[in-house]
CHARMM internal coordinates of N, CA and C (Angstrom, degrees):
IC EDIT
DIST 1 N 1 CA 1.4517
DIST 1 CA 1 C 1.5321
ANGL 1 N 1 CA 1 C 108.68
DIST 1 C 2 N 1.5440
ANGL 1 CA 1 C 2 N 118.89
DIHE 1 N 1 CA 1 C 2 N 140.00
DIST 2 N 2 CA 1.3199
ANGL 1 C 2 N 2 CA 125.27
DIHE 1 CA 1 C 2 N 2 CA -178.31
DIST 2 CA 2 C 1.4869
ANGL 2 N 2 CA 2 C 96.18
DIHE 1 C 2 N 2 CA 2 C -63.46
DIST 2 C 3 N 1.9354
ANGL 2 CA 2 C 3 N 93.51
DIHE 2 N 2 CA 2 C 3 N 178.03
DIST 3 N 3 CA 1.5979
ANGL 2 C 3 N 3 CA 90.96
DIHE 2 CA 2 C 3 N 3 CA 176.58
DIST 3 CA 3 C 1.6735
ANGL 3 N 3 CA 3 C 99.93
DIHE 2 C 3 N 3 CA 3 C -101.08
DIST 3 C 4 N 1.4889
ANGL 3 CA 3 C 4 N 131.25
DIHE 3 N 3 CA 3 C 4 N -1.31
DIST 4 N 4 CA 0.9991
ANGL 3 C 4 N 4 CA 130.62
DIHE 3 CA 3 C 4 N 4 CA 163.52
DIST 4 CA 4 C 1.4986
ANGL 4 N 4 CA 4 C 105.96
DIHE 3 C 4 N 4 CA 4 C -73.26
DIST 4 C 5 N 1.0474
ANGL 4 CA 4 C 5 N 136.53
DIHE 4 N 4 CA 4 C 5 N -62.60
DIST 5 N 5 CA 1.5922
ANGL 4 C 5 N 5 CA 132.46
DIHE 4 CA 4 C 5 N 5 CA 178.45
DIST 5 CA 5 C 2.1498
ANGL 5 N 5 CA 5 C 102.99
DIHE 4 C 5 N 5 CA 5 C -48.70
DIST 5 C 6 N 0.5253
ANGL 5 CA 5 C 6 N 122.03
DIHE 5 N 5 CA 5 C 6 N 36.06
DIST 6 N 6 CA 1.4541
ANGL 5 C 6 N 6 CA 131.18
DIHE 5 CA 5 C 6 N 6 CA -163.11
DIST 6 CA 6 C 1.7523
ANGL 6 N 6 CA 6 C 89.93
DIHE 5 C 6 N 6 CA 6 C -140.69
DIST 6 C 7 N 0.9316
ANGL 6 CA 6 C 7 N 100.38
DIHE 6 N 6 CA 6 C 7 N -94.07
DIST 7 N 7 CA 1.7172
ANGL 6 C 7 N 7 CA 120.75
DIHE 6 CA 6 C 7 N 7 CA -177.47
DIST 7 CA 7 C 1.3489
ANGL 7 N 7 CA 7 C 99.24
DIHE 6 C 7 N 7 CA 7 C -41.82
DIST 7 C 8 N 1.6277
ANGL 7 CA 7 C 8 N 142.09
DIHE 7 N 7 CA 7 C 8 N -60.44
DIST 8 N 8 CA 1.0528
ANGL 7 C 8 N 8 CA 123.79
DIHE 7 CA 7 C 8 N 8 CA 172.71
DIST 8 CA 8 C 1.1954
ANGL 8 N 8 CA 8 C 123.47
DIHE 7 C 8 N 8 CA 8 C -48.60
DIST 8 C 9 N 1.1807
ANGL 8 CA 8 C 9 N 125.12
DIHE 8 N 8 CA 8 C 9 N -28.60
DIST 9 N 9 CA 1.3110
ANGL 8 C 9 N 9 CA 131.82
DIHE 8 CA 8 C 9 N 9 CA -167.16
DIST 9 CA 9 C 1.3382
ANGL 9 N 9 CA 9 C 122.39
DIHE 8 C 9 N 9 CA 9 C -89.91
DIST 9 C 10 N 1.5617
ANGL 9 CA 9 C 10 N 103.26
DIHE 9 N 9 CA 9 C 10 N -8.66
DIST 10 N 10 CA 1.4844
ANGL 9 C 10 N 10 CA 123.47
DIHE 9 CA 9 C 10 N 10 CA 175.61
DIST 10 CA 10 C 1.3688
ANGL 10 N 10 CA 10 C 102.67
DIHE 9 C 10 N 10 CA 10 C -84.90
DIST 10 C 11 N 1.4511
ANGL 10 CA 10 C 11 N 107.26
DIHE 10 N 10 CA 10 C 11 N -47.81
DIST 11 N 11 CA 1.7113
ANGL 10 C 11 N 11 CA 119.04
DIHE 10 CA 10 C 11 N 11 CA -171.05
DIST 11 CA 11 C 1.6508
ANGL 11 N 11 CA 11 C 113.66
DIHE 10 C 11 N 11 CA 11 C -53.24
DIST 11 C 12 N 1.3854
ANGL 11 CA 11 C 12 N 89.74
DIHE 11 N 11 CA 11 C 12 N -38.30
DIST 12 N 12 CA 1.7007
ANGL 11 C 12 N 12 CA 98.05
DIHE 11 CA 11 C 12 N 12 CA -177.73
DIST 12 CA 12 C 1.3989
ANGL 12 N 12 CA 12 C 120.85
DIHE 11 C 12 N 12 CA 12 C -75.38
DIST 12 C 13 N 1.5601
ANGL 12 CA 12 C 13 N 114.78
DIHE 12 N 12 CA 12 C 13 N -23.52
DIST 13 N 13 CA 1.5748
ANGL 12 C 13 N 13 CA 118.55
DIHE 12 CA 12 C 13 N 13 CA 173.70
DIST 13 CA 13 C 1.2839
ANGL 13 N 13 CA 13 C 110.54
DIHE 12 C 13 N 13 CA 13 C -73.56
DIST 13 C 14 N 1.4596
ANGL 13 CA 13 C 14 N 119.44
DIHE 13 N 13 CA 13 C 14 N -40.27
DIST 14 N 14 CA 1.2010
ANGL 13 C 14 N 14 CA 137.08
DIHE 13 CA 13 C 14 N 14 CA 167.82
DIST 14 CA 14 C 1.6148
ANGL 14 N 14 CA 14 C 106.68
DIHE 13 C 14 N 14 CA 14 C -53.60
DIST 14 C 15 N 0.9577
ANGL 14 CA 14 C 15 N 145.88
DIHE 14 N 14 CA 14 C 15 N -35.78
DIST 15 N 15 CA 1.2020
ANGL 14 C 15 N 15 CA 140.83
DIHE 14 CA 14 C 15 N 15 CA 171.20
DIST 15 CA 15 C 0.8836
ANGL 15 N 15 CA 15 C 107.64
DIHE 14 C 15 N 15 CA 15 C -86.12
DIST 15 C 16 N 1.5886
ANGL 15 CA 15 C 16 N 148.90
DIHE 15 N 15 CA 15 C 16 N -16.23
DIST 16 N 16 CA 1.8544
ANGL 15 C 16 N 16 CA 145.43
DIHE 15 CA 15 C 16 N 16 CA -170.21
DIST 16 CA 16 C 1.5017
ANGL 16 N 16 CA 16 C 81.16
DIHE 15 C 16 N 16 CA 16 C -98.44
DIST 16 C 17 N 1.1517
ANGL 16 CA 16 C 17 N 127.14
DIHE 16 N 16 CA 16 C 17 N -35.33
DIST 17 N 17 CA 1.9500
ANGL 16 C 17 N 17 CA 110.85
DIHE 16 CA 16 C 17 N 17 CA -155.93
DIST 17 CA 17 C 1.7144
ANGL 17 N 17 CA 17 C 86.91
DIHE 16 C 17 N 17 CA 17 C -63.42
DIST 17 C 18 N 2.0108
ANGL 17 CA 17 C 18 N 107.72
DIHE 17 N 17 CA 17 C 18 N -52.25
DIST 18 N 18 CA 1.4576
ANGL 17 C 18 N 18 CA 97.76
DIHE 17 CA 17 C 18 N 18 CA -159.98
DIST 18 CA 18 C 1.3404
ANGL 18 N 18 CA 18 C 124.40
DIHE 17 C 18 N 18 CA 18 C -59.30
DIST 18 C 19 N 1.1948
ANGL 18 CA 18 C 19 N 115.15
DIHE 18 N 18 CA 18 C 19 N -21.38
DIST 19 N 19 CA 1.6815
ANGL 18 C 19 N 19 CA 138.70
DIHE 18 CA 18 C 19 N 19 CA -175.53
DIST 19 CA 19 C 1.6674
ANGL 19 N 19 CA 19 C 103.67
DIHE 18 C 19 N 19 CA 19 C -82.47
DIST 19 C 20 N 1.7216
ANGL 19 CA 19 C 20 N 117.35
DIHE 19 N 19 CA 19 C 20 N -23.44
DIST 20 N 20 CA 1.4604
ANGL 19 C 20 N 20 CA 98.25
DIHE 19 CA 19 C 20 N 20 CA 179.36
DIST 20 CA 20 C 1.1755
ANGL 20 N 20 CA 20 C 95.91
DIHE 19 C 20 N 20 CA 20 C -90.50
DIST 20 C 21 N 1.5384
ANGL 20 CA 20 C 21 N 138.79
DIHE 20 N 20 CA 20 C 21 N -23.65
DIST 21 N 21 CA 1.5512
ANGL 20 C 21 N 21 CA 127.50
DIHE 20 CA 20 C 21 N 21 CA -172.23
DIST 21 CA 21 C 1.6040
ANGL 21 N 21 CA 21 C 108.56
DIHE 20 C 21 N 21 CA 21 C -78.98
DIST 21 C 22 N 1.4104
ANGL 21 CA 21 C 22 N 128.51
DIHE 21 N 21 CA 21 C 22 N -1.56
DIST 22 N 22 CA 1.4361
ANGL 21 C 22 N 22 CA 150.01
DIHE 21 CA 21 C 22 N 22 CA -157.25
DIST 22 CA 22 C 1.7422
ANGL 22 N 22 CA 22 C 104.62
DIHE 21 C 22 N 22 CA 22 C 39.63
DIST 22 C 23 N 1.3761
ANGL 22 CA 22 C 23 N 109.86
DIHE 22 N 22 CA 22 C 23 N 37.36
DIST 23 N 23 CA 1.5362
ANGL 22 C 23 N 23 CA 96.01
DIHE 22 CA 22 C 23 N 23 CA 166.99
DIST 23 CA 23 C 1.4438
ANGL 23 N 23 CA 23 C 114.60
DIHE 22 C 23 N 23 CA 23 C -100.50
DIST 23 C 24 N 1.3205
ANGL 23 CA 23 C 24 N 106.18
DIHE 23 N 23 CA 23 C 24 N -177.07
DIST 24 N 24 CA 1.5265
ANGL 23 C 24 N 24 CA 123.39
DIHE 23 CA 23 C 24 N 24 CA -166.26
DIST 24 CA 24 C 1.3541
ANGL 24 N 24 CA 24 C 113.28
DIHE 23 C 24 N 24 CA 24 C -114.80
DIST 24 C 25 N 1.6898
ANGL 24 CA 24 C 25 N 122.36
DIHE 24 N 24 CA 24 C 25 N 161.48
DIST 25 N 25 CA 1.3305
ANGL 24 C 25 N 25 CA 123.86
DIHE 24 CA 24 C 25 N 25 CA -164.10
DIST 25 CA 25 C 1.4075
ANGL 25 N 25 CA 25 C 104.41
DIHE 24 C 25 N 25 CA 25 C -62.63
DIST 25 C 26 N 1.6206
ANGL 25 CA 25 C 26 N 105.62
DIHE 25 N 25 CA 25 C 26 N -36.10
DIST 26 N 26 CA 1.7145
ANGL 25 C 26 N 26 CA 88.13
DIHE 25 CA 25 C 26 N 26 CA -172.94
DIST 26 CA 26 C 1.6876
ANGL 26 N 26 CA 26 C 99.62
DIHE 25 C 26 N 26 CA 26 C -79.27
DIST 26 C 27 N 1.4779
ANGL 26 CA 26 C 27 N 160.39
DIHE 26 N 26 CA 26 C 27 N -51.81
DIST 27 N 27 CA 0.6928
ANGL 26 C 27 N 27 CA 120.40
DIHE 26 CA 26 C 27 N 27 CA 134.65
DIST 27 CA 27 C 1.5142
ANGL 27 N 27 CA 27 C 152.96
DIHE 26 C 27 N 27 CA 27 C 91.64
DIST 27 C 28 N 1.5150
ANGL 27 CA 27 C 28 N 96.88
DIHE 27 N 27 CA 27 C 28 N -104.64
DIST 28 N 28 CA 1.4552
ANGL 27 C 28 N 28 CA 123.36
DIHE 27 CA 27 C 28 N 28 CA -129.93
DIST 28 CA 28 C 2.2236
ANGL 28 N 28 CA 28 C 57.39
DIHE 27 C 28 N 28 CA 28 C -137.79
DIST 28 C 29 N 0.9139
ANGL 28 CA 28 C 29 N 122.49
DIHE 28 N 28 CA 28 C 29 N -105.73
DIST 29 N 29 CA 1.4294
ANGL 28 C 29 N 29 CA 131.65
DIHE 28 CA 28 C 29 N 29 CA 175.66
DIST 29 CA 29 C 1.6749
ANGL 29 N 29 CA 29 C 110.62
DIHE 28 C 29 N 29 CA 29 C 6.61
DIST 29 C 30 N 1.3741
ANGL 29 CA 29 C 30 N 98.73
DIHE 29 N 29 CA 29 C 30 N -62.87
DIST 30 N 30 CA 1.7051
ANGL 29 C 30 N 30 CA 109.98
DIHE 29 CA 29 C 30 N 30 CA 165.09
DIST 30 CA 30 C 1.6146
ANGL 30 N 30 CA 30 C 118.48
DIHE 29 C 30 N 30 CA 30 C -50.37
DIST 30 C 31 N 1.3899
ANGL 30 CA 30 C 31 N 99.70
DIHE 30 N 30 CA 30 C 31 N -72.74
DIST 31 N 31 CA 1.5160
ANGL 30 C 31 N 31 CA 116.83
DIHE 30 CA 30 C 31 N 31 CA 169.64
DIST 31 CA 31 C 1.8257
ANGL 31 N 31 CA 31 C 104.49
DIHE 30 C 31 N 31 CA 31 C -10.29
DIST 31 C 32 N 1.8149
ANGL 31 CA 31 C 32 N 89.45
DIHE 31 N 31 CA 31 C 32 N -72.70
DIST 32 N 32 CA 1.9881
ANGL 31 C 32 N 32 CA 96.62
DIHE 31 CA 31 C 32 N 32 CA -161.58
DIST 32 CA 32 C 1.5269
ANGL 32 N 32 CA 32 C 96.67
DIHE 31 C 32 N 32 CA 32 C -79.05
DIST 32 C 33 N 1.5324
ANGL 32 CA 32 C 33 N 117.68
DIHE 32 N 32 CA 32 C 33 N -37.35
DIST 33 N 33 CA 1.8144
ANGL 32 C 33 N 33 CA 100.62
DIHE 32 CA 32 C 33 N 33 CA -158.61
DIST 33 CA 33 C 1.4989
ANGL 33 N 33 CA 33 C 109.43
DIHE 32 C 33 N 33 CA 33 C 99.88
DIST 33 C 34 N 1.5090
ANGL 33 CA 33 C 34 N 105.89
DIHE 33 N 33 CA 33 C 34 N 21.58
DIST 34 N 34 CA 1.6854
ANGL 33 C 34 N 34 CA 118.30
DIHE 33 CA 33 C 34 N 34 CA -172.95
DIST 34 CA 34 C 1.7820
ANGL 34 N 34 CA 34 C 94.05
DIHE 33 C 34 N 34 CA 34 C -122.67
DIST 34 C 35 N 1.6518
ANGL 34 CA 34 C 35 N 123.61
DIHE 34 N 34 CA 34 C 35 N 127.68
DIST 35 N 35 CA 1.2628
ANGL 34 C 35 N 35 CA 109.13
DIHE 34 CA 34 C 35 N 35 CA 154.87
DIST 35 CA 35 C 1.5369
ANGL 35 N 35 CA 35 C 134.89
DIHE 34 C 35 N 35 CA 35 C -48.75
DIST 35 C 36 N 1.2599
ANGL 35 CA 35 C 36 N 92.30
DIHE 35 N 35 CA 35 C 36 N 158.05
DIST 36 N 36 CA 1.4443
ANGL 35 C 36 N 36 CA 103.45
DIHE 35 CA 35 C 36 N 36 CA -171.71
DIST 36 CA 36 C 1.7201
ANGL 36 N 36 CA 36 C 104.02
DIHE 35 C 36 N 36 CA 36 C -57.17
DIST 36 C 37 N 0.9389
ANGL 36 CA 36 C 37 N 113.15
DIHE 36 N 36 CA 36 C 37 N -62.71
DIST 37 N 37 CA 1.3964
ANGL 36 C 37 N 37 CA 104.94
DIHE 36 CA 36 C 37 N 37 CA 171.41
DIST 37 CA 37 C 0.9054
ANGL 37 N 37 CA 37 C 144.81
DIHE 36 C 37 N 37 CA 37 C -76.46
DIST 37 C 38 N 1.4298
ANGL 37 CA 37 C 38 N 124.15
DIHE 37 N 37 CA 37 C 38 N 7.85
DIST 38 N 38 CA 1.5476
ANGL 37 C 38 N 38 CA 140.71
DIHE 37 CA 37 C 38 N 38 CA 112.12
DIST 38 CA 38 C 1.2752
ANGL 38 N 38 CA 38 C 126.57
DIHE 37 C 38 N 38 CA 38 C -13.86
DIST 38 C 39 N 1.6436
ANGL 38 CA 38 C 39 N 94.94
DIHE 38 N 38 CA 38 C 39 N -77.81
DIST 39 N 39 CA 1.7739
ANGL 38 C 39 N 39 CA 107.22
DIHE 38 CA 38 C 39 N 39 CA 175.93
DIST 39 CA 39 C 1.8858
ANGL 39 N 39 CA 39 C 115.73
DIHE 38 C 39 N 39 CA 39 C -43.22
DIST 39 C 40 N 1.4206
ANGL 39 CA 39 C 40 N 106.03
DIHE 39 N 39 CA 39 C 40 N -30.33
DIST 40 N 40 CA 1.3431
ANGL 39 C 40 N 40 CA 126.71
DIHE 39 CA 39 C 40 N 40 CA -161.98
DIST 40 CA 40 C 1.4597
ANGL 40 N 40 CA 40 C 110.28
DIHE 39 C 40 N 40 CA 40 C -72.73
DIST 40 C 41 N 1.7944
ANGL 40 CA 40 C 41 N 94.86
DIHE 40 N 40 CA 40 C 41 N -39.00
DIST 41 N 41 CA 1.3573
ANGL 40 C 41 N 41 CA 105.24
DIHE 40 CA 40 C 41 N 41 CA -156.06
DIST 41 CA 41 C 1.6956
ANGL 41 N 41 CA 41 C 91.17
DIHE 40 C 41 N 41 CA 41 C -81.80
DIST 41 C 42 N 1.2069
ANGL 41 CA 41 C 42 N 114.96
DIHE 41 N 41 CA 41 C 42 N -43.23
DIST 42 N 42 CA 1.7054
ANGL 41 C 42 N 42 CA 122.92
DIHE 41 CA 41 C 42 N 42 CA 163.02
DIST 42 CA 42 C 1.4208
ANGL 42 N 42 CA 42 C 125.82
DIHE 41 C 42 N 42 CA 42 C -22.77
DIST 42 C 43 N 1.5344
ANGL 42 CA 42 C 43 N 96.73
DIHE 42 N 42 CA 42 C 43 N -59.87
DIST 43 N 43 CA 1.6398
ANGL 42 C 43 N 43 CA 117.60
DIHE 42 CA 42 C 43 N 43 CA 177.83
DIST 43 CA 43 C 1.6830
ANGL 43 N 43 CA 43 C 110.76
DIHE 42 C 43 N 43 CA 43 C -43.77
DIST 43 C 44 N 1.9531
ANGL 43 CA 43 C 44 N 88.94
DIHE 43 N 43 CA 43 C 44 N -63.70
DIST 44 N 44 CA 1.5416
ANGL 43 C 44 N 44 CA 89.90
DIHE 43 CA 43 C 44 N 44 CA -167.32
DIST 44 CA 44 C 1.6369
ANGL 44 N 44 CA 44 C 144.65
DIHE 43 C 44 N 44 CA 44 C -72.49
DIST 44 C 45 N 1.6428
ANGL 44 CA 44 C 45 N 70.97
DIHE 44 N 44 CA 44 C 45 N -7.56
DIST 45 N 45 CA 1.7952
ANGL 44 C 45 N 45 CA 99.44
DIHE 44 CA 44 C 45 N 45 CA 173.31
DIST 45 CA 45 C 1.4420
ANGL 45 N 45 CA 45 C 109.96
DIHE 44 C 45 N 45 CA 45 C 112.07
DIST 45 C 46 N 1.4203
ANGL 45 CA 45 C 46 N 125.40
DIHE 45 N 45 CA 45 C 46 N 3.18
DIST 46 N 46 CA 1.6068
ANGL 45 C 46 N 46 CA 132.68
DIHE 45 CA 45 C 46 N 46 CA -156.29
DIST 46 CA 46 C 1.2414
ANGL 46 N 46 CA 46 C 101.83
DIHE 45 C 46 N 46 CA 46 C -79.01
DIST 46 C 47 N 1.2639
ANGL 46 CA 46 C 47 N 111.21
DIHE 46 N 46 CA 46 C 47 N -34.22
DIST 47 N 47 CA 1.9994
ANGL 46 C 47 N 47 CA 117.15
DIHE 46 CA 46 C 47 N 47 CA -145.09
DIST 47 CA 47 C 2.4237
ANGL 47 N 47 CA 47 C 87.52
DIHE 46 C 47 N 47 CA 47 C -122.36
DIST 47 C 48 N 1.0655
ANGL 47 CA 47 C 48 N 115.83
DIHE 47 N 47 CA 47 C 48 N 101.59
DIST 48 N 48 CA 1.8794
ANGL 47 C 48 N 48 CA 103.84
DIHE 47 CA 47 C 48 N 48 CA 160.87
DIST 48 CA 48 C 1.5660
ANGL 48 N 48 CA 48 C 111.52
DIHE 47 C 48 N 48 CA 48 C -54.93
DIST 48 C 49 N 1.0219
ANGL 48 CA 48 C 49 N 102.60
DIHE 48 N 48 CA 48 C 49 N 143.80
DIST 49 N 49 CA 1.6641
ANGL 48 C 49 N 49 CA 114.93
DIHE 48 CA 48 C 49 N 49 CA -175.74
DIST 49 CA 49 C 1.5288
ANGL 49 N 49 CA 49 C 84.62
DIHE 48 C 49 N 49 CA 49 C -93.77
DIST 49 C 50 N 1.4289
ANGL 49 CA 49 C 50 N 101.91
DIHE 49 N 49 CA 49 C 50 N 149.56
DIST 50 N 50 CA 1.2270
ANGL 49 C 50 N 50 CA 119.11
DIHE 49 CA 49 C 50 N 50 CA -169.43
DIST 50 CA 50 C 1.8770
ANGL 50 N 50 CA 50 C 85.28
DIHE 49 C 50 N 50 CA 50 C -103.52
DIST 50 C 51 N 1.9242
ANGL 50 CA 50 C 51 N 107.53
DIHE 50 N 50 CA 50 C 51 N 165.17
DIST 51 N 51 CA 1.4549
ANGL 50 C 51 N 51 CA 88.65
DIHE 50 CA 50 C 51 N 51 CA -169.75
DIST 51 CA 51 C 1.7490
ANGL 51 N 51 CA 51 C 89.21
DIHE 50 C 51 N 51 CA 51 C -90.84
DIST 51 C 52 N 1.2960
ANGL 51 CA 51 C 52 N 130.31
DIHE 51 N 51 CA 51 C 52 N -7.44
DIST 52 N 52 CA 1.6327
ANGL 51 C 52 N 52 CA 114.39
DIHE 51 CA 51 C 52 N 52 CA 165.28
DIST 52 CA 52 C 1.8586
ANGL 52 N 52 CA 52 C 118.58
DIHE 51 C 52 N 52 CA 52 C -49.67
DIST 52 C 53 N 1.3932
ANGL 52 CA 52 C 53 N 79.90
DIHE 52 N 52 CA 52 C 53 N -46.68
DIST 53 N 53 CA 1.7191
ANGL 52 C 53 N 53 CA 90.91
DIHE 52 CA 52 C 53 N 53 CA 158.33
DIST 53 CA 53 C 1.2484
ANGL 53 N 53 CA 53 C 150.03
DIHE 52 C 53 N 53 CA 53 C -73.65
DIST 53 C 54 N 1.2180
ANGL 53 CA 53 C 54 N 109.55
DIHE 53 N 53 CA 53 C 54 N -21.21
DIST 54 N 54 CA 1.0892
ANGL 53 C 54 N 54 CA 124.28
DIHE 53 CA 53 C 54 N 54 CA 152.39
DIST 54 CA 54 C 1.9383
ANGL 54 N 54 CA 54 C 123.98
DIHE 53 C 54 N 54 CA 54 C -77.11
DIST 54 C 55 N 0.9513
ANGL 54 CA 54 C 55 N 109.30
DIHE 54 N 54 CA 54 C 55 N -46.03
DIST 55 N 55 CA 1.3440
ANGL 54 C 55 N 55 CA 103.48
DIHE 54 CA 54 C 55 N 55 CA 150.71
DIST 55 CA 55 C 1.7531
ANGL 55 N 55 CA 55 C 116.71
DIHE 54 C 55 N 55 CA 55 C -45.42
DIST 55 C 56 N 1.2029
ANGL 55 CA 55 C 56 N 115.50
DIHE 55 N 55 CA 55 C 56 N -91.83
DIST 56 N 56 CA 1.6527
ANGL 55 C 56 N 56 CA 106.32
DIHE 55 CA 55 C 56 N 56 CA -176.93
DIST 56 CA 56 C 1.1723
ANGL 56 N 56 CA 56 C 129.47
DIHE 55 C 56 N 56 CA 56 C -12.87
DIST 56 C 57 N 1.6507
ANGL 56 CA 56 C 57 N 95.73
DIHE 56 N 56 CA 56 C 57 N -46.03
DIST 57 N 57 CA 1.7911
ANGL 56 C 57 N 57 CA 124.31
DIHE 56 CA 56 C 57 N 57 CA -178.72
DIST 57 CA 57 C 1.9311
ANGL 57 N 57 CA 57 C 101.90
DIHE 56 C 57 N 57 CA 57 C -41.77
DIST 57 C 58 N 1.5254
ANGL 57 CA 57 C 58 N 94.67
DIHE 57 N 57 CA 57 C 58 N -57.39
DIST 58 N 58 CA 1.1205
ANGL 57 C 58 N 58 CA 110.29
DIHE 57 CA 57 C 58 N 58 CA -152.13
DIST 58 CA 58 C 1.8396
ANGL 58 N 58 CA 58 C 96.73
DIHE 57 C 58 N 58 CA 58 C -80.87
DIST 58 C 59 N 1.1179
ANGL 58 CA 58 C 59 N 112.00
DIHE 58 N 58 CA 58 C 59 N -12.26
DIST 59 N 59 CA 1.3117
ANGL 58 C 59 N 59 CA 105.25
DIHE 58 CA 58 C 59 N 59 CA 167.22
DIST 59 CA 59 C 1.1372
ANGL 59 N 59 CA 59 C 134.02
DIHE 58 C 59 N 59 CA 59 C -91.48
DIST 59 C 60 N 1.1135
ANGL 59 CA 59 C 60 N 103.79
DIHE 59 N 59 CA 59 C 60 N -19.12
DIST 60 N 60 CA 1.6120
ANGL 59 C 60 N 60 CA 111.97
DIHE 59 CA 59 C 60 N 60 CA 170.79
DIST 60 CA 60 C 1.6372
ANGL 60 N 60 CA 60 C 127.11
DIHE 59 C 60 N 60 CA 60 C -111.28
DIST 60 C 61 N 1.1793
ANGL 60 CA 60 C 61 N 95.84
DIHE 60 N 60 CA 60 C 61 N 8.40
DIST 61 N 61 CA 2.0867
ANGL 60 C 61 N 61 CA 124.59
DIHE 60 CA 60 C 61 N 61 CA 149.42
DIST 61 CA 61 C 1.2261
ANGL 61 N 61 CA 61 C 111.58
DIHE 60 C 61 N 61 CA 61 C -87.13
DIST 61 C 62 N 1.6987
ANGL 61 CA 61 C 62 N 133.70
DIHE 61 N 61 CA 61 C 62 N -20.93
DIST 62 N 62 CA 1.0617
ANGL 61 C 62 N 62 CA 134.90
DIHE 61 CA 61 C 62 N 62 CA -179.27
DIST 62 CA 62 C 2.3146
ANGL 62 N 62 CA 62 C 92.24
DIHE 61 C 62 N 62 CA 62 C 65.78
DIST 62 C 63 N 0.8521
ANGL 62 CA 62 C 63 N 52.69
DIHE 62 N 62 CA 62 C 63 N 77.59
DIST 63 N 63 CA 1.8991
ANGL 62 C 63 N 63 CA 60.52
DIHE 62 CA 62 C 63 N 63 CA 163.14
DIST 63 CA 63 C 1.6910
ANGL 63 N 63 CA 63 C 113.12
DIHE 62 C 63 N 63 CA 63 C 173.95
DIST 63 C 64 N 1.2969
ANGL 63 CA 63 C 64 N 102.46
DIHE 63 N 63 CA 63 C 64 N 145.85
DIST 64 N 64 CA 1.6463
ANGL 63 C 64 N 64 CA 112.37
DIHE 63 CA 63 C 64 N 64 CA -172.66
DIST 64 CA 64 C 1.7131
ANGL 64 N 64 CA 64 C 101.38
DIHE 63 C 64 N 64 CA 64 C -72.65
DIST 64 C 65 N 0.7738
ANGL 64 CA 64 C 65 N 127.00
DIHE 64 N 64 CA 64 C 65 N 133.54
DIST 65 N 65 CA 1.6452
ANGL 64 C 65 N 65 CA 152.23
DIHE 64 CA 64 C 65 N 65 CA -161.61
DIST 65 CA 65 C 1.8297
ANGL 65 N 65 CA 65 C 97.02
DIHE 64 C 65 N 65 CA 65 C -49.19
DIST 65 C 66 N 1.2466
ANGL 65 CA 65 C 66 N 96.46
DIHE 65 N 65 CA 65 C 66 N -40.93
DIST 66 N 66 CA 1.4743
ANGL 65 C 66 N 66 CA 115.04
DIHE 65 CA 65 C 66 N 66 CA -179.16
DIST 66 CA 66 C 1.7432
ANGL 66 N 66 CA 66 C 112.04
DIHE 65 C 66 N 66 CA 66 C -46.17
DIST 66 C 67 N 1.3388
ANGL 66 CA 66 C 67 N 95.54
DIHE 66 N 66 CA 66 C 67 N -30.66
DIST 67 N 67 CA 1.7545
ANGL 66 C 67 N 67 CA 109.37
DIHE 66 CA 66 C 67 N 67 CA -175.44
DIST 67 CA 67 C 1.5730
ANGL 67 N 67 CA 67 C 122.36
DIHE 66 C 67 N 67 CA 67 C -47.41
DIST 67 C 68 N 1.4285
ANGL 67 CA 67 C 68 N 84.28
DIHE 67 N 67 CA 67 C 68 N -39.67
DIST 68 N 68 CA 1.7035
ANGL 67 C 68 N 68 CA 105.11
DIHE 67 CA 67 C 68 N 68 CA -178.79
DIST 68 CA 68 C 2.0520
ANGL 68 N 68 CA 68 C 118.13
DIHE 67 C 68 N 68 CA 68 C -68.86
DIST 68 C 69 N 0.9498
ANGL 68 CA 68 C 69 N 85.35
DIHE 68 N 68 CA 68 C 69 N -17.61
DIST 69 N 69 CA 1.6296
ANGL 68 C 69 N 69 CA 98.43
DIHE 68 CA 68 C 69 N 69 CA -177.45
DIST 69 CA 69 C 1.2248
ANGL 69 N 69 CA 69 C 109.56
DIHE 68 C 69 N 69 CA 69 C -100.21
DIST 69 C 70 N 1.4804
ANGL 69 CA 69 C 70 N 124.26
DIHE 69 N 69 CA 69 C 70 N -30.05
DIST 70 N 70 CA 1.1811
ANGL 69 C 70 N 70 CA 118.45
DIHE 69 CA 69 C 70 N 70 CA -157.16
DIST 70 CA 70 C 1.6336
ANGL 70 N 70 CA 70 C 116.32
DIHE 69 C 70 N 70 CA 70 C -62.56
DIST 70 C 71 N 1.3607
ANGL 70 CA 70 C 71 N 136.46
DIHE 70 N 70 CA 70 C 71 N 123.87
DIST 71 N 71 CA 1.4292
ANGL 70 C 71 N 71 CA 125.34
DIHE 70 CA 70 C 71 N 71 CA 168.02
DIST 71 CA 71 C 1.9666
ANGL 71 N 71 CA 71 C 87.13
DIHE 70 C 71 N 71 CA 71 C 123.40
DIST 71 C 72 N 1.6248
ANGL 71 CA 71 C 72 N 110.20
DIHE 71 N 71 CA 71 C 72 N -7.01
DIST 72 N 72 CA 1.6666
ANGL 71 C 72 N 72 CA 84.62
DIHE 71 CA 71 C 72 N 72 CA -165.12
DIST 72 CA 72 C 1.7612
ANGL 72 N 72 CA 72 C 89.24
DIHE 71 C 72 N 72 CA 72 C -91.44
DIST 72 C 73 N 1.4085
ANGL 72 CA 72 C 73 N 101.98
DIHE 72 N 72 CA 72 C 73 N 160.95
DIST 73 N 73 CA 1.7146
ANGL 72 C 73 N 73 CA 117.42
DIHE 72 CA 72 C 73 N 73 CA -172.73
DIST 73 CA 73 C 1.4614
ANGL 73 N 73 CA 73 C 89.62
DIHE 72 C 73 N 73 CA 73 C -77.87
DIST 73 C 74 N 1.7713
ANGL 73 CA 73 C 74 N 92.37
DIHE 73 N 73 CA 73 C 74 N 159.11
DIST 74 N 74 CA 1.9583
ANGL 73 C 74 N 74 CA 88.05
DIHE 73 CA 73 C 74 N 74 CA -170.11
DIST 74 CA 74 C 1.3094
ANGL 74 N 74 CA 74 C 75.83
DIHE 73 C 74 N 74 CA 74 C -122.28
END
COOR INIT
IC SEED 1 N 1 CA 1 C
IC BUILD
């Protein structure tokens, strides 16, 4: 698997977590301490989450880091 098919695939969990908690970019922005269009740029795939960031991410989604991977082919 590419490392772009990776990152998309991060972007997109990252967008189902925010959509299962029904919050919003700003939000989700507050939540981590990341701009809103940050979070955005994350979502859409523009910006790689760094894994410091991705950790935080995952802490302040309340979800184990693991979340983000889950479903990718190994």
């Amino acid at each position: 698997m590419r490392p772009e098919e990776v990152s998309s695939h991060v972007a997109r969990r990252l967008a189902a977590r925010r959509a299962e908690l029904g919050l919003s970019l700003s939000e989700v922005s507050r939540r981590c301490g990341v701009s809103l269009q940050q979070i955005h740029r994350y979502e859409i795939g523009s910006n790689i989450i760094s894994a410091p960031m991705l950790w935080q991410l995952a802490k302040c989604l309340d979800v184990d880091i693991r979340y983000f991977f889950e479903g990718l082919e190994t």
